[in-house]
C-alpha positions in Angstrom: 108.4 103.2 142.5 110.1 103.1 145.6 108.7 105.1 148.5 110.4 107.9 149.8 111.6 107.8 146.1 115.8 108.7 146.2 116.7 111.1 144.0 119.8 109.0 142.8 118.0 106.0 142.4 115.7 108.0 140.1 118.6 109.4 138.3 119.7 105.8 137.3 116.4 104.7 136.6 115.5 107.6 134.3 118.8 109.0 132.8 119.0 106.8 129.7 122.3 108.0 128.0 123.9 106.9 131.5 122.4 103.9 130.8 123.4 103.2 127.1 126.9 104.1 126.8 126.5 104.1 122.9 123.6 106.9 122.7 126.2 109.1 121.1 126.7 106.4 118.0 122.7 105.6 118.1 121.5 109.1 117.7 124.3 110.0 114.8 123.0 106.9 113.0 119.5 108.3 113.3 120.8 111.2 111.9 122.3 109.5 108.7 119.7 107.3 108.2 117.4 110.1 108.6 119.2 112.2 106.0 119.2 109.5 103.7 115.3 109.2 104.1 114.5 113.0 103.3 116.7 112.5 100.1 115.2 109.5 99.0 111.8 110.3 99.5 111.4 114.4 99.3 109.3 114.9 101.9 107.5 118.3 102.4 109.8 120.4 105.2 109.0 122.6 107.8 105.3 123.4 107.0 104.7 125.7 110.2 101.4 124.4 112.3 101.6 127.8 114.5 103.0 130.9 115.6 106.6 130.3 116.8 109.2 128.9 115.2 109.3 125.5 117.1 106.0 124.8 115.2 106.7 122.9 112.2 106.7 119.5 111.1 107.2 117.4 107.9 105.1 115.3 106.0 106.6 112.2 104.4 103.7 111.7 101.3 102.1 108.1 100.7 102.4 107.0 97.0 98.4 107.4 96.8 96.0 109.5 98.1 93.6 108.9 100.6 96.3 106.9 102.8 96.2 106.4 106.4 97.7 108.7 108.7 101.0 108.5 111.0 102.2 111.0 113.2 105.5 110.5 114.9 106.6 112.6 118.3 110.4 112.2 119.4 111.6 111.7 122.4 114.7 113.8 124.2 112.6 114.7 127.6 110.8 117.2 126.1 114.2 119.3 126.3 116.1 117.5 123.2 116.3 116.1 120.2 114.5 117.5 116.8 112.1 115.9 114.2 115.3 116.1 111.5 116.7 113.6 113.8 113.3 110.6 113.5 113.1 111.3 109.4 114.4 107.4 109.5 110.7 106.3 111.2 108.8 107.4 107.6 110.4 105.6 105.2 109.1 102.0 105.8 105.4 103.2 106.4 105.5 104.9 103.3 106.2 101.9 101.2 103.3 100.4 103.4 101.2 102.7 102.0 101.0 105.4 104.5 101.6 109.2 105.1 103.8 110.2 108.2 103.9 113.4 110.2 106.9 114.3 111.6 106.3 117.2 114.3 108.4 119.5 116.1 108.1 121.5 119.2 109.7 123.9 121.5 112.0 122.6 123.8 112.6 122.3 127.6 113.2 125.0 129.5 112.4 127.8 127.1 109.2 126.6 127.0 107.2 124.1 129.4 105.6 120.7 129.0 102.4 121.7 129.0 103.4 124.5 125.8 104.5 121.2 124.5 101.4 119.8 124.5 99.4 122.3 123.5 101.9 122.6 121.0 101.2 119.0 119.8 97.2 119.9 119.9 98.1 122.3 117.2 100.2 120.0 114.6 97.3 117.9 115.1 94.6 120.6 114.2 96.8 121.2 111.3 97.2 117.4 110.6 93.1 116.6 110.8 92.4 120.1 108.5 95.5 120.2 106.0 96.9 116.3 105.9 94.0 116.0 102.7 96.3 117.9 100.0 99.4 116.3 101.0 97.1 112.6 100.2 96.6 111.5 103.4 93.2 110.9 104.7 92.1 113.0 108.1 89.5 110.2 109.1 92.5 107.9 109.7 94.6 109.6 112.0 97.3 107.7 114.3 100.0 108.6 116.4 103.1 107.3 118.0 105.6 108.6 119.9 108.6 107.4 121.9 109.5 108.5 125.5 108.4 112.2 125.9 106.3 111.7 123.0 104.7 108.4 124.0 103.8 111.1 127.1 102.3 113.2 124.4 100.6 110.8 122.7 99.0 109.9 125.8 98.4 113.2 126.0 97.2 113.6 122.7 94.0 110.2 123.3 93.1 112.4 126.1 92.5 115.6 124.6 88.9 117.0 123.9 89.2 118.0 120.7 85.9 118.9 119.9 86.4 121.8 122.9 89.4 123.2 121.1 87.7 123.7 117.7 84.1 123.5 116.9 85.0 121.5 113.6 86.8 118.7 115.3 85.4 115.4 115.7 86.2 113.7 119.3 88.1 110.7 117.5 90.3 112.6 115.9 93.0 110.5 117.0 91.9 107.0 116.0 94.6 105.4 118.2 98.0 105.6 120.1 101.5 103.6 120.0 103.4 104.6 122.5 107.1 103.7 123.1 108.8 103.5 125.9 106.7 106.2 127.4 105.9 108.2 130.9 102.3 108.7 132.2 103.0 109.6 136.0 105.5 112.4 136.1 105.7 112.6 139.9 109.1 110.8 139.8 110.1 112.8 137.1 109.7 116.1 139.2 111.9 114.5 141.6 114.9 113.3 139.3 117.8 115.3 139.7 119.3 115.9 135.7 115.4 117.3 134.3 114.8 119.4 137.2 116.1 122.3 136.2 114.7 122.0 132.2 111.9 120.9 133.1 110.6 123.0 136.3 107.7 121.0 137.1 105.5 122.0 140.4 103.2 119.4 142.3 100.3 121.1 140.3 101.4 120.3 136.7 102.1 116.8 137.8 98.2 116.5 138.0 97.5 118.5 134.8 99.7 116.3 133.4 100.2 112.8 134.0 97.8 110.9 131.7 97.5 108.0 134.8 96.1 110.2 136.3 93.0 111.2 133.3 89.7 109.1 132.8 90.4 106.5 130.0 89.8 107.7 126.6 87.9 106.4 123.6 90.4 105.4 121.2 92.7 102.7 122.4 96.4 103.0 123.3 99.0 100.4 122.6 102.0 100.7 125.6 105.1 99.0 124.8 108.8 99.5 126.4 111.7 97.5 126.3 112.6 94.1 127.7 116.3 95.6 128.9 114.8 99.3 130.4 115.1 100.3 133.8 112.5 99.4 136.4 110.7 102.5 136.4 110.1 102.2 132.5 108.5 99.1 132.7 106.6 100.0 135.7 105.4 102.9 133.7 104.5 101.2 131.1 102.6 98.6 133.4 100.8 101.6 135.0 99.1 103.0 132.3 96.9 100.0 131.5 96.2 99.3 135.1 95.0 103.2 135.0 93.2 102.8 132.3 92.3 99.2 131.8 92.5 96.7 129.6 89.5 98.4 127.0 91.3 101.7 126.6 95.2 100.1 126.7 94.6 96.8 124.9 98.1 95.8 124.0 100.7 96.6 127.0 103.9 94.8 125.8 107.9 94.4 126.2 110.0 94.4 123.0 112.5 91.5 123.4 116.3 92.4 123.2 115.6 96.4 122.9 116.5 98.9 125.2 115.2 103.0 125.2 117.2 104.0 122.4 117.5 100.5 120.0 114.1 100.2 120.3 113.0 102.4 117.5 114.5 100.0 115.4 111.6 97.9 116.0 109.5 100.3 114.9 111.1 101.7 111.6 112.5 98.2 110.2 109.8 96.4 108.4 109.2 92.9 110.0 110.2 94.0 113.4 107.2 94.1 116.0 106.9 97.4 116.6 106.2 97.9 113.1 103.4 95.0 112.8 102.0 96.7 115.9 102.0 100.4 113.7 100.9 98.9 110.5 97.6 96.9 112.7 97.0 100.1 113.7 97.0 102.1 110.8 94.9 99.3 109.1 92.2 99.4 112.0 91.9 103.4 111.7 
């Protein structure tokens, strides 16, 4: 990052539907495609994981029980964007043989990042104690998550779980994929569009940049795009030299894609994003 860090250059660097002039076509595709996928394959709708009515989340059902595990966070800055919108992710796992978690959460600035997280620590509570009747299995637990959630995954390796409830094992989380995601949200205070959704203070930078948390025991997978800004790829290089090679094994750039396009990779069988998931699922 440059140092003093200037506001505009961070605005460029970080505000991705300047970047991508299309975003507006990319996220109504999402939407179809996503539509398509809840009609096709019925998924179980807004099972509430907590109190408020953010706390919800889908679950896409494998064809047999005992199936592996995914859980999918989208992205929007923690201030936009809804899991109705990432139904499209599921579809291809499930024919792999998977079951897929689609989470919501509050949103930016009614509620704060860290409500965010601790709203993720919920769904996965629920996940590790419920995920059973809907035939998945809750000793093979895996998460992904693009931009703000491949923050919350992060987020999620580096949680103690068994000091949240006394029935959770420490691995609940068998392992991470994140996408395009942040792990040092000093720069993000400063950029000039989030400041005002996202009100962050010098003090939650340190609760919550996961660069800035010991490594944790299951490994995390960092990937971003070949075409993203600067500070995405430096972010993405900046969690495995945090957290070493052990802890971050695979630290990659997805040829061709850029912040948005690069879910593609990930939902479209064949694509590596998807090889990476389905390794990952197979190694939980």
């Amino acid at each position: 990052m440059r140092f003093p860090p200037d506001p505009q250059w961070l605005e460029g660097q970080y505000n991705n539907r300047a970047r991508i002039p299309e975003h507006a076509q990319i996220f109504a595709r999402w939407a179809q495609d996503s539509a398509s996928a809840r009609e096709r394959y019925a998924p179980v709708l807004d099972l509430a994981y907590g109190a408020s009515a953010a706390e919800t989340l889908d679950v896409f059902m494998p064809r047999r029980h005992g199936a592996p595990v995914l859980v999918f966070i989208h992205g929007g800055w923690w201030r936009a964007l809804d899991k109705a919108d990432h139904s499209f992710v599921a579809p291809a796992f499930v024919e792999a043989g998977a079951c897929v978690v689609v989470p919501n959460y509050g949103l930016c600035p009614a509620v704060t990042i860290e409500t965010i997280t601790w709203q993720m620590v919920r769904a996965l509570v629920w996940t590790w104690r419920h995920i059973a009747a809907y035939g998945g299995d809750p000793h093979r637990i895996v998460v992904a998550g693009h931009s703000a959630g491949g923050h919350l995954t992060a987020m999620m390796l580096s949680c103690r779980w068994p000091q949240v409830a006394v029935d959770l094992p420490a691995d609940l989380v068998k392992a991470g994929l994140s996408i395009s995601g942040v792990f040092d949200l000093e720069p993000i205070r400063l950029t000039p569009f989030l400041q005002a959704d996202l009100r962050l203070r010098p003090q939650d930078v340190a609760r919550l940049s996961p660069a800035y948390f010991p490594p944790p025991g299951s490994p995390l997978w960092a990937t971003v795009g070949a075409l993203e800004s600067e500070e995405f790829l430096r972010q993405n290089r900046l969690i495995r030299q945090r957290w070493g090679r052990r802890a971050v094994p695979v630290c990659e750039t997805i040829a061709a894609a850029h912040h948005l396009n690069i879910l593609d990779s990930l939902a479209r069988p064949g694509q590596r994003l998807h090889a990476l998931a389905l390794e990952m699922l197979g190694r939980a």
